[in-house]
Backbone as a ProteinNet text record, in pm:
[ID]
protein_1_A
[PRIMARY]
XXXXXXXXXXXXXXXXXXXXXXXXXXXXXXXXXXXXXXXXXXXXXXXXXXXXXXXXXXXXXXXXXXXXXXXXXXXXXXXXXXXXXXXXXXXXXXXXXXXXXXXXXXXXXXXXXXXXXXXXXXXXXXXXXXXXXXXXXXXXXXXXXXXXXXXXXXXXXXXXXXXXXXXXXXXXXXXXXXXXXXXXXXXXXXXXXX
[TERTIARY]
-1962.5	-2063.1	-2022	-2040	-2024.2	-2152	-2162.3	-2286	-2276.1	-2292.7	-2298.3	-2362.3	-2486.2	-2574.8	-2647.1	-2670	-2780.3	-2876.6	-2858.4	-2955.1	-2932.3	-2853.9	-2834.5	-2720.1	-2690.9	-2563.7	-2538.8	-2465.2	-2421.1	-2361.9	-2390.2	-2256.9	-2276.8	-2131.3	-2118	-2029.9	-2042.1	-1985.9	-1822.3	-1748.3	-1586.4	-1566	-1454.6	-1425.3	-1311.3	-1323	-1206.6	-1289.9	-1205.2	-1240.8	-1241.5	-1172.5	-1112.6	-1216.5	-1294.7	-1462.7	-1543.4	-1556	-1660.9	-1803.3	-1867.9	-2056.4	-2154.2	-2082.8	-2209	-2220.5	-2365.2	-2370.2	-2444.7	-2396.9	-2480.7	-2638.3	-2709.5	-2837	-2832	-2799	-2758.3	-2680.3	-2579.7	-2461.8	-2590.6	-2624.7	-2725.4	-2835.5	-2876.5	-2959.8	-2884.3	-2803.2	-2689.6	-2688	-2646	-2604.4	-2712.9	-2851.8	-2975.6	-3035.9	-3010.6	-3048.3	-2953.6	-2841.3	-2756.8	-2771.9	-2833.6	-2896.8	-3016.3	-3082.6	-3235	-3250.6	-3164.1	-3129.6	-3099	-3025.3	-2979.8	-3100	-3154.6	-3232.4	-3373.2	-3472.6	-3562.7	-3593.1	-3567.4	-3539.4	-3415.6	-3438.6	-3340.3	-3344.7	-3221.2	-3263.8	-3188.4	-3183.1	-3106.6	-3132.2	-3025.3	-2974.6	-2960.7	-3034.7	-3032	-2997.8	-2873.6	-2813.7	-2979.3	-2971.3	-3019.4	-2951	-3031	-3045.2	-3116.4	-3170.4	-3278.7	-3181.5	-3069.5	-3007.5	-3036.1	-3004.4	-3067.1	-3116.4	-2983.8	-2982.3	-3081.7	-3086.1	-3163.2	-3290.2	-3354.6	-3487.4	-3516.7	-3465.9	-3482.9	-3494.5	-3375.6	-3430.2	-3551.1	-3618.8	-3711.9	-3851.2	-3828.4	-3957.7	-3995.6	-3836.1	-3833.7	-3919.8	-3920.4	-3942.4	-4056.4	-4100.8	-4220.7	-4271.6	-4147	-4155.7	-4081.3	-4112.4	-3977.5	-4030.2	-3945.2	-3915.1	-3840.2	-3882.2	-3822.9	-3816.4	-3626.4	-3666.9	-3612.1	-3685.9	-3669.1	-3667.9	-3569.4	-3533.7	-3686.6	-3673.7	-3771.3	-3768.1	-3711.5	-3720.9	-3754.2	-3767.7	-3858.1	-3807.5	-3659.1	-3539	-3603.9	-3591.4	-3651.6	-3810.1	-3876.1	-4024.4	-4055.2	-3971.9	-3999.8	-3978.1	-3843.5	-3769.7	-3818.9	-3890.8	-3986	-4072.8	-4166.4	-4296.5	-4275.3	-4182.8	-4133.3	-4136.7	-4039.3	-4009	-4165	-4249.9	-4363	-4443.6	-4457.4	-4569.6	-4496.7	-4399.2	-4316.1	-4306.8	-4294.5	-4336.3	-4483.2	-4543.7	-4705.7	-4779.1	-4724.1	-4736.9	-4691.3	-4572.5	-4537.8	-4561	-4535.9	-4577.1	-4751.3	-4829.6	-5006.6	-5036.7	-5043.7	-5086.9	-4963.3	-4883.4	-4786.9	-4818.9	-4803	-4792.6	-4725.6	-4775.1	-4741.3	-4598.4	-4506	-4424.9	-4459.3	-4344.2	-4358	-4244.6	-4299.3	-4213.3	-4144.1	-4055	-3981.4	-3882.7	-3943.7	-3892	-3741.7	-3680.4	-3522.7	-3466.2	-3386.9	-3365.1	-3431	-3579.1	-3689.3	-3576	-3609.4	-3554.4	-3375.7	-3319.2	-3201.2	-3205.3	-3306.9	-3282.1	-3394.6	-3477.3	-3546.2	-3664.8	-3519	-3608.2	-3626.9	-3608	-3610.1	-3665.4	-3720.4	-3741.3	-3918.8	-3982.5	-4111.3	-4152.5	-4257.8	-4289.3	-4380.3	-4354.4	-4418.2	-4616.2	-4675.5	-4807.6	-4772.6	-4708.4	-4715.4	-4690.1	-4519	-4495.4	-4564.8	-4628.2	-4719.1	-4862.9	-4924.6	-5024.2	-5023.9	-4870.3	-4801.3	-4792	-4738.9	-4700.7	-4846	-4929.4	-5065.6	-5060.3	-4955.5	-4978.6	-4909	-4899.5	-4820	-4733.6	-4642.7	-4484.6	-4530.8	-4436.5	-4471.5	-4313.5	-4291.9	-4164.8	-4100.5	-4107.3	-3983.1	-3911.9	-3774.3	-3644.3	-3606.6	-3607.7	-3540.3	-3425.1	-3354.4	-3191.6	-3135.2	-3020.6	-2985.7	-2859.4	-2775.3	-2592.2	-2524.4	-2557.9	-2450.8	-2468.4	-2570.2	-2609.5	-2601.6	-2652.7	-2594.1	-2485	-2424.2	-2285.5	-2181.5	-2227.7	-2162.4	-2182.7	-2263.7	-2362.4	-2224.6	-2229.8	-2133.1	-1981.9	-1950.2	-1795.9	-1767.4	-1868.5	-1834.1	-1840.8	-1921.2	-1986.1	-2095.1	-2146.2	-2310.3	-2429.7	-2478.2	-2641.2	-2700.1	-2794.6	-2884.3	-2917	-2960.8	-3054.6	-2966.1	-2814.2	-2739.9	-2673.1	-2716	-2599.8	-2740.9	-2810.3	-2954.1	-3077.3	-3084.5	-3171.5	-3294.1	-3410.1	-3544.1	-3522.4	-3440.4	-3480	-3599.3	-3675.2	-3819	-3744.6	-3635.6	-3562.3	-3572.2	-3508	-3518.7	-3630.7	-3740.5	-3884.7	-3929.8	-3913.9	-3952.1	-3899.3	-3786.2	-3712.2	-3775.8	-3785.4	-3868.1	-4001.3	-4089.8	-4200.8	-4201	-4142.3	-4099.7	-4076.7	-3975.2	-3928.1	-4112.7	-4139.3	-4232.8	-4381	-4382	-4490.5	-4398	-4329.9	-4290.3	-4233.1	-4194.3	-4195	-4337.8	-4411.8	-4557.1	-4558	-4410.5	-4367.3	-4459.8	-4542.9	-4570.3	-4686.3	-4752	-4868.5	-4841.3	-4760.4	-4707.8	-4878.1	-4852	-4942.6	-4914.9	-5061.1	-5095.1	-5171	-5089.7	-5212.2	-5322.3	-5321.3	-5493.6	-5514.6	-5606.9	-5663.3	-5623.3	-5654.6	-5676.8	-5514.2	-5390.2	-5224.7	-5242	-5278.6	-5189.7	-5207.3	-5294.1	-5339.2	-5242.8	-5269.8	-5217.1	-5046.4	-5022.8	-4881.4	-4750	-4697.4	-4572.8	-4453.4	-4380.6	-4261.6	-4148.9	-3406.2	-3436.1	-3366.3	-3418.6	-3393.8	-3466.4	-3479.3	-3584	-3550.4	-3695.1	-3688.3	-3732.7	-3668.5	-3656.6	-3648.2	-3777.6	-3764.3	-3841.5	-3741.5	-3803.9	-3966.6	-4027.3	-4197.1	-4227.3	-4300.9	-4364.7	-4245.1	-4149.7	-4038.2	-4022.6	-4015.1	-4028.8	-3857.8
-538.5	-643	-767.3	-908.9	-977.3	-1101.4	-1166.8	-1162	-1317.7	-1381.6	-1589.9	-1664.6	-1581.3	-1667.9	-1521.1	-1592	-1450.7	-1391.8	-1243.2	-1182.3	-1103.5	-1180.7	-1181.9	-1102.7	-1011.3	-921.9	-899.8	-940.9	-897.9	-814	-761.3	-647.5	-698.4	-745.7	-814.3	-740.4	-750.4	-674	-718.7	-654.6	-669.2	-817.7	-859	-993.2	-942.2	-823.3	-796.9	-825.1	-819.2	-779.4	-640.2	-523.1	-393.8	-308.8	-372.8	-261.2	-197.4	-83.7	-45.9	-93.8	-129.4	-167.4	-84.8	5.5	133	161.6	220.1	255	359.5	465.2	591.8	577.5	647.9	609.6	698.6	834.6	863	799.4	732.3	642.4	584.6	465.7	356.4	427	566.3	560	642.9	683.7	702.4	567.1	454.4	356.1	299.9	256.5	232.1	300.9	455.1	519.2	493.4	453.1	439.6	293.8	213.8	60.5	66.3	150.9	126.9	186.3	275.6	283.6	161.4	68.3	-29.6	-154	-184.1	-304	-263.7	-374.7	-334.2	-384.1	-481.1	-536.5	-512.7	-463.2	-506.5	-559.2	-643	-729.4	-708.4	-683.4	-640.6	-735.9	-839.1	-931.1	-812.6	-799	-727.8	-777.6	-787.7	-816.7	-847.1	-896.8	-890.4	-792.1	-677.6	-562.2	-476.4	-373.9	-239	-145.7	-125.8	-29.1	113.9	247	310.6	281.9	247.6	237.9	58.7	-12.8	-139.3	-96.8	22.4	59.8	132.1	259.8	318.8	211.8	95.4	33.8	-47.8	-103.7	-224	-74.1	26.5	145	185.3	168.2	241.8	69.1	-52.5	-188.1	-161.5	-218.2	-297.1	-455.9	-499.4	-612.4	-655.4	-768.6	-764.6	-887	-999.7	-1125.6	-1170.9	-1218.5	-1236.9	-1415.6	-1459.3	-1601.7	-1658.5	-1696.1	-1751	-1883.8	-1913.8	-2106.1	-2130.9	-2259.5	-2290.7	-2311.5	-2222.6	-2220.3	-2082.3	-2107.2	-1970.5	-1845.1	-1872	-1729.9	-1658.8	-1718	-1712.1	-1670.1	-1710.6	-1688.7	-1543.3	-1493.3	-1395.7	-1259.8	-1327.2	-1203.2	-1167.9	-1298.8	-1268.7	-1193.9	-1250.4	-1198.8	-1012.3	-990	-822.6	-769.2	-792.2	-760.6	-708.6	-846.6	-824.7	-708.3	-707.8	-644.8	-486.8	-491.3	-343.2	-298.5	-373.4	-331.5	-301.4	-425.2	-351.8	-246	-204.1	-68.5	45.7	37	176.3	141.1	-4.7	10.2	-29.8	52.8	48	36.2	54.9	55.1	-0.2	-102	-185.7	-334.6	-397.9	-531.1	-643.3	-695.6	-739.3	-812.4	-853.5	-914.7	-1079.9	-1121	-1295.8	-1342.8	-1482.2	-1562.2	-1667.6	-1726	-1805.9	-1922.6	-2049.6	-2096.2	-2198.1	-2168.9	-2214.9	-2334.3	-2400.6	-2533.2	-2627	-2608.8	-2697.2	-2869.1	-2905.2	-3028.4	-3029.5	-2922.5	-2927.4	-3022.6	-2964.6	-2992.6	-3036.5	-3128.3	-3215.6	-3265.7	-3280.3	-3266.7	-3144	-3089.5	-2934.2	-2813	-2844.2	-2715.8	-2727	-2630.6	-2596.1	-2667.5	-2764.5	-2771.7	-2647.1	-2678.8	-2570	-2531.4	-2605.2	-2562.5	-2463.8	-2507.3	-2416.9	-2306.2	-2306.7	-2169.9	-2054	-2129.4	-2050.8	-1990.4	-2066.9	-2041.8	-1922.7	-1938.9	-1832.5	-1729.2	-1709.9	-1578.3	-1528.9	-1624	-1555.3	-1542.9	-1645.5	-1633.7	-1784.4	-1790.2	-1908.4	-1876.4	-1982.9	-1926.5	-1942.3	-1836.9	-1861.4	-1979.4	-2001.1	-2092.2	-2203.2	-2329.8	-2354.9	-2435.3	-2449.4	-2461.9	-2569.7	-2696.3	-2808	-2820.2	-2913.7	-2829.4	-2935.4	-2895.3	-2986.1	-2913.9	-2965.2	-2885.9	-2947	-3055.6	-3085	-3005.1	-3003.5	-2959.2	-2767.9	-2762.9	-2553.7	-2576.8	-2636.5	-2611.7	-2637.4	-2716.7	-2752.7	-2610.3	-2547.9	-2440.9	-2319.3	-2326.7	-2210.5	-2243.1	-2349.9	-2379.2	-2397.9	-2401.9	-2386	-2248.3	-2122.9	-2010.5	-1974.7	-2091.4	-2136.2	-2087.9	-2089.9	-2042.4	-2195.9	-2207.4	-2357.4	-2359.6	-2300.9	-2262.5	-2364.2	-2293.7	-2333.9	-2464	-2507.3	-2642	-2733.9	-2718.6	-2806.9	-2787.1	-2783.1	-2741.5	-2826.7	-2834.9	-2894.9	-2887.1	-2934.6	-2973.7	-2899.8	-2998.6	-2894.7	-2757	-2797.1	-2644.1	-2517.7	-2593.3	-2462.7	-2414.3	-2538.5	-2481.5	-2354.2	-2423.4	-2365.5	-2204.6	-2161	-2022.6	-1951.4	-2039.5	-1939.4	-1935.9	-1994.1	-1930.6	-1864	-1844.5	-1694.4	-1628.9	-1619.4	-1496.1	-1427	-1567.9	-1509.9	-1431.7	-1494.2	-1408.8	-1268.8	-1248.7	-1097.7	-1024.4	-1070.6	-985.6	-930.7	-1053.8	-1020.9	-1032.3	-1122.4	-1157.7	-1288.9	-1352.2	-1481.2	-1540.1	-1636	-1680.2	-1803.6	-1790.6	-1948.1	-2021.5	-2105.1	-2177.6	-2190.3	-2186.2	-2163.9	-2293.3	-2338.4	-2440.7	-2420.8	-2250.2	-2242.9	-2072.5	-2128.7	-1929.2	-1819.3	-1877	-1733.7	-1676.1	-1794.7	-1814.3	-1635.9	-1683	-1504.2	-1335.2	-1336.7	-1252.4	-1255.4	-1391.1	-1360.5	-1409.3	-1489.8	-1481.8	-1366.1	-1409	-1326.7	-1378.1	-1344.1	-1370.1	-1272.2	-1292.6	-1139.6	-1101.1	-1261.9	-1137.6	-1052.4	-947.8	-852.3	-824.9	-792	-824.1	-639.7	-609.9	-462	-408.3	-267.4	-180	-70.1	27.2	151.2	194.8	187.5	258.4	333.9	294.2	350.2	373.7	319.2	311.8	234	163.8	11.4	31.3
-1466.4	-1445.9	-1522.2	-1482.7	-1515.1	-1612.7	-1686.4	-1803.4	-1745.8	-1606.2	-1623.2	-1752.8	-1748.7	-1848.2	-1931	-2046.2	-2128.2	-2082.7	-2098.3	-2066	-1837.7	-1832.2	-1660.4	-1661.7	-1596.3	-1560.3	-1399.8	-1352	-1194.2	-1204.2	-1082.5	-990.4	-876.5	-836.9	-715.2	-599.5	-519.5	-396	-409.7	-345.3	-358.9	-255.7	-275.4	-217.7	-150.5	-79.1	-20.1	140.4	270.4	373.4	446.9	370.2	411	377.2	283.3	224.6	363.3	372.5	436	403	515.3	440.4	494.7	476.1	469.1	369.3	316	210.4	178.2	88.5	91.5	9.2	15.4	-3.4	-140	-122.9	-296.8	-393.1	-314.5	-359.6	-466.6	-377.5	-429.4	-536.8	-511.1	-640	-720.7	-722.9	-868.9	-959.2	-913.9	-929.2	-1008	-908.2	-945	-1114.9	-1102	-1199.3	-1330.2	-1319.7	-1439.2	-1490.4	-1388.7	-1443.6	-1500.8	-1414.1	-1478.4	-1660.8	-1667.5	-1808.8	-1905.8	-1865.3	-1963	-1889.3	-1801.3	-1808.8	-1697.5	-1771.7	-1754.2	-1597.7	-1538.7	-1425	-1320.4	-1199.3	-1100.6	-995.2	-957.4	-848.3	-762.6	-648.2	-509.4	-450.9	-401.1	-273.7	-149.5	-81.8	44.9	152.3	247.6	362.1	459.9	566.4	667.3	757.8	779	887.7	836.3	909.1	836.8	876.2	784.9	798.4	679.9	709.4	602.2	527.2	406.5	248	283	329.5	307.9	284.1	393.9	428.8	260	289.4	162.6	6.2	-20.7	-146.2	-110.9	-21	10.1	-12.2	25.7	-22	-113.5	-192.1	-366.8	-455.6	-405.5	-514.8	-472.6	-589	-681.2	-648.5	-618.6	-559.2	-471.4	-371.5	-207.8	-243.5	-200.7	-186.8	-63.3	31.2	137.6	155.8	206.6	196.7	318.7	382.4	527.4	503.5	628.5	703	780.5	803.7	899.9	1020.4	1087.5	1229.2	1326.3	1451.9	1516.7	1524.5	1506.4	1524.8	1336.7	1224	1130.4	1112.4	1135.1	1164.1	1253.3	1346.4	1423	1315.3	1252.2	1205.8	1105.6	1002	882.2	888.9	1013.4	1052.7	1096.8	1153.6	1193.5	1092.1	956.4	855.6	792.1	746.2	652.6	760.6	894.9	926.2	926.2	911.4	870.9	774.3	635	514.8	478.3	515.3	522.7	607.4	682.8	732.4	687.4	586.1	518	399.6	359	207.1	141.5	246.7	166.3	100.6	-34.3	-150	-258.5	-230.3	-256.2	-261.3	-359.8	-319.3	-182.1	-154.1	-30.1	-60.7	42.6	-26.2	25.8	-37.4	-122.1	-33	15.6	53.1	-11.9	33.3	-1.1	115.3	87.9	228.9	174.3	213.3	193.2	268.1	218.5	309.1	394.4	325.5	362.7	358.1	506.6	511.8	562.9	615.9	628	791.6	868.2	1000.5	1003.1	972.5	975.7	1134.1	1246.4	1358.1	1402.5	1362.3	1482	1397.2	1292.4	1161.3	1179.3	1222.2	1167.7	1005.7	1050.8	895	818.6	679.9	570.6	649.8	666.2	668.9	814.7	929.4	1030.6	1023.4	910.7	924.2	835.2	726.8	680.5	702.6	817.3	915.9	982.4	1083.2	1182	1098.3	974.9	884.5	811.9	801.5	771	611.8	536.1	392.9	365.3	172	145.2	74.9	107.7	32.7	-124.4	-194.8	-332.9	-380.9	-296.3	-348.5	-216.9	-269.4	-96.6	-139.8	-142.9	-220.9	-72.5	-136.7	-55	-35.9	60.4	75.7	-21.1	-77.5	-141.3	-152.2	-75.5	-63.3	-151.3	-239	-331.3	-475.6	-482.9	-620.9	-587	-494.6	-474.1	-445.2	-363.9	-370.4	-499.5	-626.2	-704.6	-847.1	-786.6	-850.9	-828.9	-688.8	-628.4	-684.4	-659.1	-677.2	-819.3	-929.4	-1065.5	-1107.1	-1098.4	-1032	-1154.5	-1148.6	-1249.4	-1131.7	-1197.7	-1180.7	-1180.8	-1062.1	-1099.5	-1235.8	-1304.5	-1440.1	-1523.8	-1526.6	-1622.1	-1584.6	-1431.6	-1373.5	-1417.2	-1391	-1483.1	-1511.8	-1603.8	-1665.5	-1692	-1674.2	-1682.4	-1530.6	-1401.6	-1296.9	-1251.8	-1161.2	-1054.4	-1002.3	-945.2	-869.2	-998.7	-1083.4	-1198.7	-1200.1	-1260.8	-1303.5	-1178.3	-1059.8	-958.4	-962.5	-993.1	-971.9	-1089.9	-1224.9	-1321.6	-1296.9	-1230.5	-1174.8	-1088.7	-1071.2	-937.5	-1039.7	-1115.7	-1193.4	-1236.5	-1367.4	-1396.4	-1285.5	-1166.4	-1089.3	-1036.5	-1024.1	-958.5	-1058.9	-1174.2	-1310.6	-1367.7	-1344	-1469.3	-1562.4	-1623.2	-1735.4	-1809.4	-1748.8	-1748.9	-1657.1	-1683.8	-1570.9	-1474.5	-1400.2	-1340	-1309.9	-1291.8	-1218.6	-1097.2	-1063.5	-907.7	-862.2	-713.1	-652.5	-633.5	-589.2	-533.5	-620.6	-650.3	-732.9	-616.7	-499.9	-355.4	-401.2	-396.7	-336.5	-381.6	-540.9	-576.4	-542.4	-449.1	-375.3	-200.3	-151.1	-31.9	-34.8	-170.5	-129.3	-82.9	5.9	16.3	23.5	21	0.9	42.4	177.8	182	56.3	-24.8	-144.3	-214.6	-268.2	-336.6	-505	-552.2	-723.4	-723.8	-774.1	-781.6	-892	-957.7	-1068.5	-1041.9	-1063.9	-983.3	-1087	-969.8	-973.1	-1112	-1101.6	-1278.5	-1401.6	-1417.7	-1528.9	-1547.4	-1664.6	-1695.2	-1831
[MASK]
++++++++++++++++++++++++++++++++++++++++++++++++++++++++++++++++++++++++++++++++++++++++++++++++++++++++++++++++++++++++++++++++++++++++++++++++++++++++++++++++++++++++++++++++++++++++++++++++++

């Protein structure tokens, strides 16, 4: 694992092209179980597809974070997703949105109030596009946090942290948000083990 900034540890997928991407589902909680030992948080970047091992970790979290574009190919696939988790996961927190590249495509992108209408909640986050500054993020291989620090984008990602940790009380626009927000990436710690 690699340590970018304090306290943060990756394990990142191989940068080869020859990797198989299947993945065994015991594989993954071997793996899972030998982390959850050393930290109290895990966070799984989950591909887009419901393949086994995707299904199985999005059942085992505590928390799902899902972050959709603004457009209808997006919106369909969100909307499938949440009404599929809320059907097996009942007595689970709902998951949390997150709207991404608000503003990339300008004419042709669903604005924020529609697509949050259509999805039947509000994003707990929506991350404006801004390709110089993520891309300068990526090509140094910094974390926004650490490429600047005070920015709104930052503030914005640690109030996420802090609402799907419980680490903290972000502030909320509206008292209702923190009930109906939802929110493909997922904030993950296996069920009752802290």
């Amino acid at each position: 694992m690699t340590e970018p900034i304090e306290h943060i540890k990756l394990l990142t997928a191989p940068d080869t092209l020859d990797v198989d991407p299947r993945i065994n589902i015991q594989s993954l909680e071997t793996l899972l179980e030998m982390v959850r030992r050393t930290a109290p948080f895990i966070v799984l970047d989950i591909p887009y597809g419901w393949s086994d091992w995707v299904q199985h970790a999005l059942m085992q979290a505590d928390e799902i974070v899902l972050t959709s574009t603004l457009d209808l190919v997006s919106l369909r696939d969100t909307k499938n997703i949440i009404d599929l988790l809320d059907a097996k996961r009942v007595n689970d927190a709902p998951p949390r949105l997150v709207i991404n590249k608000q503003g990339a495509y300008s004419k042709t992108e669903l604005s924020d109030k529609d697509f949050e209408t259509a999805m039947g909640c509000s994003a707990a986050m929506v991350i404006e596009y801004n390709p110089a500054l993520f891309g300068a993020a990526e090509n140094n291989g910094q974390t926004i946090g650490a490429m600047k620090p005070g920015e709104k984008i930052v503030e914005s990602f640690h109030e996420l942290a802090q609402l799907v940790s419980g680490m903290g009380a972000p502030k909320s626009k509206n008292k209702h948000d923190d009930e109906s927000q939802r929110g493909l990436f997922s904030f993950l710690k296996k069920k009752g083990k802290d």
